[in-house]
N, C-alpha and C positions, 0 to 999 in steps of 0.2 A: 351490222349487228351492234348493238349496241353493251356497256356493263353489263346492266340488265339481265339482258339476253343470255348475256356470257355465262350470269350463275345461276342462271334457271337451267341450262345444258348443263351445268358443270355440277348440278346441285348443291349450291352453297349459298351464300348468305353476298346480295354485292358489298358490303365491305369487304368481304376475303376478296375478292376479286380487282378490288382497290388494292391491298395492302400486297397480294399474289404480284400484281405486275408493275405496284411502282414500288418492290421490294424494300418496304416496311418489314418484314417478318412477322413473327408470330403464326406461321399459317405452314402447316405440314407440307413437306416439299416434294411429294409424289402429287398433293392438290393444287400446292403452285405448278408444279410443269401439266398438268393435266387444264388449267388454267390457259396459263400461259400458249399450248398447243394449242386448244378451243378460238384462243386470239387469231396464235400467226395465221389458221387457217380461214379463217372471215376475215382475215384484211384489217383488222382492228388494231390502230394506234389511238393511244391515251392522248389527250390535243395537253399539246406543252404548256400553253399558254393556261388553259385550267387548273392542270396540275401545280406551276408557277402560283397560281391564287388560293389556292388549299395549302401549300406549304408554307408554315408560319414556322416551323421550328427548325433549326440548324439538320441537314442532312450533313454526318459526319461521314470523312473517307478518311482513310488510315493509310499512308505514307510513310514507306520502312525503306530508306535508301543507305547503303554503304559508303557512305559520299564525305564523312569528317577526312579532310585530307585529301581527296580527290579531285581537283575542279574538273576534272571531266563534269560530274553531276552537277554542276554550277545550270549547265545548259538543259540538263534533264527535269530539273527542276523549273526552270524556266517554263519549260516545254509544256507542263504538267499548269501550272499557271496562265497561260494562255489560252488553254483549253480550259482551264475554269472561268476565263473569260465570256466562253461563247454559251455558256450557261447562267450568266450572271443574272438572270432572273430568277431564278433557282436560290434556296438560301444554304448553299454548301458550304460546309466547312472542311479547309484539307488539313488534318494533324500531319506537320511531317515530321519524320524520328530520323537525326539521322545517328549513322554507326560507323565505327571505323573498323575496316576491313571487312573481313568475312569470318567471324566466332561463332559456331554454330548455339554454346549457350545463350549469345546476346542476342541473337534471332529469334531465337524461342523465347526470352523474356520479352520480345518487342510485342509477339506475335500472342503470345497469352494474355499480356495487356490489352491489345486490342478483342481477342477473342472474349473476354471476359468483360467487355465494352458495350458501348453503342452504334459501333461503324456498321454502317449498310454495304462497305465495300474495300478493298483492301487493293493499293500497286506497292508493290516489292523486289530488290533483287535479292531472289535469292539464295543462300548457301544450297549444294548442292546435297541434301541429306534424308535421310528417310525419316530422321525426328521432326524438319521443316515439312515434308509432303507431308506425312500425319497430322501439322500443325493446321496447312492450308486446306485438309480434309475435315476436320474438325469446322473452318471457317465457312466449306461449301455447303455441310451438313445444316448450318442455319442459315443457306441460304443468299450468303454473303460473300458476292461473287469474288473471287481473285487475279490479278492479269501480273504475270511476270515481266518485269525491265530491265533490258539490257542482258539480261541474263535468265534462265529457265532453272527450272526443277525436275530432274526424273519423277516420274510414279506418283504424280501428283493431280488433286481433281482442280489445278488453276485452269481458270477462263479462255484465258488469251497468254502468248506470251507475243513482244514487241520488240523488237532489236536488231541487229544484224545476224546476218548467216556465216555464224561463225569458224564455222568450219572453211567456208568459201572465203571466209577472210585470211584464215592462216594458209588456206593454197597460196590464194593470190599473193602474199608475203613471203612465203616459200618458191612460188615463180620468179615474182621481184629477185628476189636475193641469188637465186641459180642464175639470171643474165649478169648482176653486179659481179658475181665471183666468178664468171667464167663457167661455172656450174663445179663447181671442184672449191674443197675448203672446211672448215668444221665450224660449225655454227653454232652460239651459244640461244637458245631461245626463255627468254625469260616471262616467269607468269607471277599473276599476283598471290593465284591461292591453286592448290587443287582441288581446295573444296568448290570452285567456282568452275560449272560445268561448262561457260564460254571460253575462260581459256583454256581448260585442257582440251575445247576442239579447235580453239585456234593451232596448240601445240600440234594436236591430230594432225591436221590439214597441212602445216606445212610440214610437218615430216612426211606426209603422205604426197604432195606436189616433190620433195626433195627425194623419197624414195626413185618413185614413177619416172622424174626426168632428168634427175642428177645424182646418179649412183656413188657420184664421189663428192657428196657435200654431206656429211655427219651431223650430227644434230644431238646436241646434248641441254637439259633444262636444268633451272634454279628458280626458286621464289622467292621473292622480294616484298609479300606484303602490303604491294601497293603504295608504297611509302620509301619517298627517297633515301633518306639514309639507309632503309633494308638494304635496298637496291645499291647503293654502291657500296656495303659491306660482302653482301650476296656475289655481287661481276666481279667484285676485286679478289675475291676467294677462289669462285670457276676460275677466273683468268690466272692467280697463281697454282692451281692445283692441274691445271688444261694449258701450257703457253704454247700449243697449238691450234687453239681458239682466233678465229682472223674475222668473224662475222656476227655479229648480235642482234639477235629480233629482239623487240619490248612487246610482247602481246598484252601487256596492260597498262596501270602507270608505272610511276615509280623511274620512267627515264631519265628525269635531270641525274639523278645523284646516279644510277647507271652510265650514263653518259660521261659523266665526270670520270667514274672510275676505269672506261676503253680509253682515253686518253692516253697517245702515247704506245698505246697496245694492239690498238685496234682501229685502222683508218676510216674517216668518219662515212666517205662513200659506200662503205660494207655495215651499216648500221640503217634500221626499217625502226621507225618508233610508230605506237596504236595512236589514236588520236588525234585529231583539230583543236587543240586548245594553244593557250598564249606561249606558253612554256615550250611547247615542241614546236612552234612557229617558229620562236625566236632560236631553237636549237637547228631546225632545219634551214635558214632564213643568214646565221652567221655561218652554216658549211660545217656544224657536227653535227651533222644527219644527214642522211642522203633522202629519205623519203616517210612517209605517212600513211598508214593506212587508217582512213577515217569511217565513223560509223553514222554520221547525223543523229545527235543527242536529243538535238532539243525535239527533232519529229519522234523519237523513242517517246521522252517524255507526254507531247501532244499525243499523241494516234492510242499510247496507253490511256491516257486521263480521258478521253473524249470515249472510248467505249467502254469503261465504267461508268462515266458517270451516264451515257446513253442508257445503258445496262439499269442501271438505279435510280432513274429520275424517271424515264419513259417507257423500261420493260422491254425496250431489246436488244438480244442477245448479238454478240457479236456472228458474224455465216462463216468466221474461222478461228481454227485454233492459235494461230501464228501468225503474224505482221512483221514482214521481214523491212527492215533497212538498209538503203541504200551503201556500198560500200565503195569508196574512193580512193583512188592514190593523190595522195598531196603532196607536188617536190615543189622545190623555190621559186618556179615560175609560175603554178597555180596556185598559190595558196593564198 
């Protein structure tokens, strides 16, 4: 089947049928999926290399990462650039914004900039809110697909989300830490936001691994902001308000100045930090850490970026909701 064909069945005009499935906009979006359906079912892909010859003007993507302060996102962002590589025929452009922390206003001013824009396609982590899902609803309503990174949104119409299984990462850290302590102990688990719906199922999951298999290992939380000095303001307050705290998870960043503050309190064996980055290398690597759990960033960043722009250059759709990431234990002998 050819275009053509496509808007003679679909009754439209073949420019709508252009603009329907290499999502341009302008085209009503019950007539792009009735489009787009009419495709997947004839076996019709748009030939890349055409498309590549017709696109003379910048295809913008809108890029909203939480990442001022983070280097975790150092790698995500990476990630997200190498997959604009394997499109480089293509004339993409990626805006990235980034943001520090998780503020639900500074999201929605990212997100209404962009919506009020030219972006054909939006990757973001983001805040977990019902003003952010209405924001990214607004985004789908033109058509303008969404993929959540690293982290998801309730009730929301995003594309795709990419990341780990976060909840299987605070078992699995929750496990970890019930063989380190004998399975007996009270445990400080520390996150960066609650507005961030990854780690409060990290939180979840290892209270739920600590419930299920170690009835005497306690579990109490603090936020830190992501951000080292929170973080060792944050642990050195639990730890004086709690001096039967003997164990600390990091379910986010923010470990160095964390770390700093168990010193002395807390031996370094009984201590799980989130991430593969330089910082918790060299913290596990000199013996104040016992272990890692990692999530592979930069394929976060890739496996997001590459079905967007699939999504926006060629018209299809990702076959699921979720792209789960591999999750790791990193101690001094693998890392």
């Amino acid at each position: 089947m050819t275009a053509q064909e496509i808007a003679q069945k679909a009754g439209v005009f073949r420019g709508t049928v252009d603009r329907a499935l290499h999502g341009r906009g302008g085209v009503n979006p019950e007539t792009a999926e009735r489009i787009r359906r009419i495709a997947r079912e004839a076996g019709y892909t748009p030939s890349r290399a055409g498309r590549a010859l017709v696109s003379r003007e910048p295809v913008p993507i809108g890029v909203i990462l939480s990442s001022r302060g983070n280097p975790f996102f150092d790698d995500v962002r990476q990630g997200m650039l190498d997959a604009r590589e394997d499109y480089a025929d293509f004339p993409v452009e990626l805006r990235f914004r980034a943001l520090r922390g998780y503020r639900e206003t500074e999201q929605l001013t990212a997100l209404r900039t962009l919506t009020d824009g030219d972006v054909r396609g939006v990757a973001l982590t983001p805040v977990n809110s019902p003003a952010v899902a209405e924001a990214i609803g607004r985004l789908a309503a033109r058509d303008v697909p969404v993929v959540t990174v690293n982290t998801d949104v309730e009730g929301s119409a995003r594309r795709l989300y990419v990341g780990c299984d976060d909840d299987a990462a605070g078992r699995t850290a929750g496990k970890l830490m019930g063989l380190l302590t004998g399975g007996a102990g009270h445990a400080l688990v520390v996150v960066g936001s609650r507005a961030v719906l990854g780690h409060m199922k990290r939180l979840r999951g290892f209270s739920e691994a600590a419930g299920l298999e170690y009835p005497r290992l306690t579990v109490a939380t603090v936020e830190n902001g992501d951000d080292d000095d929170e973080s060792f303001r944050a642990v050195k307050e639990a730890l004086a308000a709690h001096p039967d705290i003997d164990c600390v998870y990091f379910a986010a960043a923010g470990a160095v100045g964390g770390v700093k503050a168990c010193r002395g309190r807390v031996a370094p064996d009984r201590i799980i930090l989130s991430d593969d980055i330089a910082a918790h290398r060299e913290l596990i690597l000199q013996g104040s850490a016992a272990a890692a759990i990692c999530q592979q960033p930069r394929q976060q960043g890739y496996r997001a970026m590459k079905a967007l722009l699939r999504e926006v250059l060629i018209g299809q759709r990702p076959e699921t909701d979720t792209l789960f990431t591999r999750s790791e234990i990193k101690l001094r002998y693998n890392l």
